[in-house]
C-alpha positions as CSV (number, residue, x, y, z in Angstrom):
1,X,100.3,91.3,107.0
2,X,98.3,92.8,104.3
3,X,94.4,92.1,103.4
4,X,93.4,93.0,99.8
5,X,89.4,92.7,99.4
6,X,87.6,92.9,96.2
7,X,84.2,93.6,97.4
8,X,80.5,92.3,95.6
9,X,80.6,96.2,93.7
10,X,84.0,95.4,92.0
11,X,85.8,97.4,94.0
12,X,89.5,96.7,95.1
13,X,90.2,97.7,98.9
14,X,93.9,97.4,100.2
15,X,94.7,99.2,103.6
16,X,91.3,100.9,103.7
17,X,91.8,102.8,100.5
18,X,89.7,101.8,97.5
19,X,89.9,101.4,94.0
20,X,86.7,101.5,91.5
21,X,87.3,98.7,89.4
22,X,84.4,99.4,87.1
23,X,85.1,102.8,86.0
24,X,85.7,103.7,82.3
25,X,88.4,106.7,83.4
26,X,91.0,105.3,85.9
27,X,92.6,108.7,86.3
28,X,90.9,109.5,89.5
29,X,91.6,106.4,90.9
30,X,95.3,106.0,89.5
31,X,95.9,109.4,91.2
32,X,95.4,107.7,94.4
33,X,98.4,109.5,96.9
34,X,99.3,105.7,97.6
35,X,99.8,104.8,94.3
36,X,101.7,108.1,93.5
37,X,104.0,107.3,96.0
38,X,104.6,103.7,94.8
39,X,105.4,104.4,91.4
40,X,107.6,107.4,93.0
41,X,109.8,104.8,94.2
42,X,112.5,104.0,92.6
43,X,112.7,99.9,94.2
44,X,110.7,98.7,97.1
45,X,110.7,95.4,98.3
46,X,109.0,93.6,100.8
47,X,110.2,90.0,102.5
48,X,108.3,87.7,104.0
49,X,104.8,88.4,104.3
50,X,101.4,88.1,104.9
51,X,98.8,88.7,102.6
52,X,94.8,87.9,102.8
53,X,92.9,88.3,99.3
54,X,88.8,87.9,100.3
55,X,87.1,88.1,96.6
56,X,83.4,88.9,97.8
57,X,82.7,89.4,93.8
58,X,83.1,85.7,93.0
59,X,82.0,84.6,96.7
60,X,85.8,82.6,96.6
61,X,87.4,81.2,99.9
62,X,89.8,83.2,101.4
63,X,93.6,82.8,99.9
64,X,96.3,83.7,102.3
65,X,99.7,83.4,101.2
66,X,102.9,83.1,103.2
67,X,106.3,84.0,103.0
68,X,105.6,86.1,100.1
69,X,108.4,88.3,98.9
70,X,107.8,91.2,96.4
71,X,109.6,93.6,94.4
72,X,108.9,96.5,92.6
73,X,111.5,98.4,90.1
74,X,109.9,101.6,88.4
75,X,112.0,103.4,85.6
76,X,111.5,106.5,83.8
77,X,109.0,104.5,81.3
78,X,108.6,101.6,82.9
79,X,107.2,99.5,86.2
80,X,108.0,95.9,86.7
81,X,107.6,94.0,90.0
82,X,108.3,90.0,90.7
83,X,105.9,88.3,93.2
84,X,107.1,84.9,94.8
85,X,105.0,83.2,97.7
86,X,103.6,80.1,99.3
87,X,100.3,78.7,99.4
């Protein structure tokens, strides 16, 4: 189970690491450890889970989706990923 929270500053919080979404320069943010080590990897995949996006920005209900399957594939030049869940 995973909770993603965009909070009323614009910022993106997943597993208690956040992510300035208003800032001109991304560098700092993009050389987030986490996200080092994501693109590091070659596939990762994850089956069947749970994940909570709270969007305090747009004051939105909560979405949770189910049974949600994800894949990521990063190349030399390239990052793809395929999301597939239920609502």
């Amino acid at each position: 189970e995973l909770t993603l929270r965009r909070d009323a500053d614009n910022r993106l919080w997943v597993a208690g690491q956040g992510i300035d979404l208003n800032a001109s320069d991304h560098r700092s943010d993009l050389d987030h450890p986490a996200l080092r080590w994501l693109t590091a990897q070659r596939e990762l995949l994850v089956r069947g889970a749970r994940i909570r996006w709270q969007d305090e920005l747009r004051r939105a209900p909560e979405l949770v989706l189910s049974n949600v399957d994800f894949l990521v594939r990063n190349g030399s030049l390239s990052h793809r990923f395929v999301l597939r869940a239920d609502a």
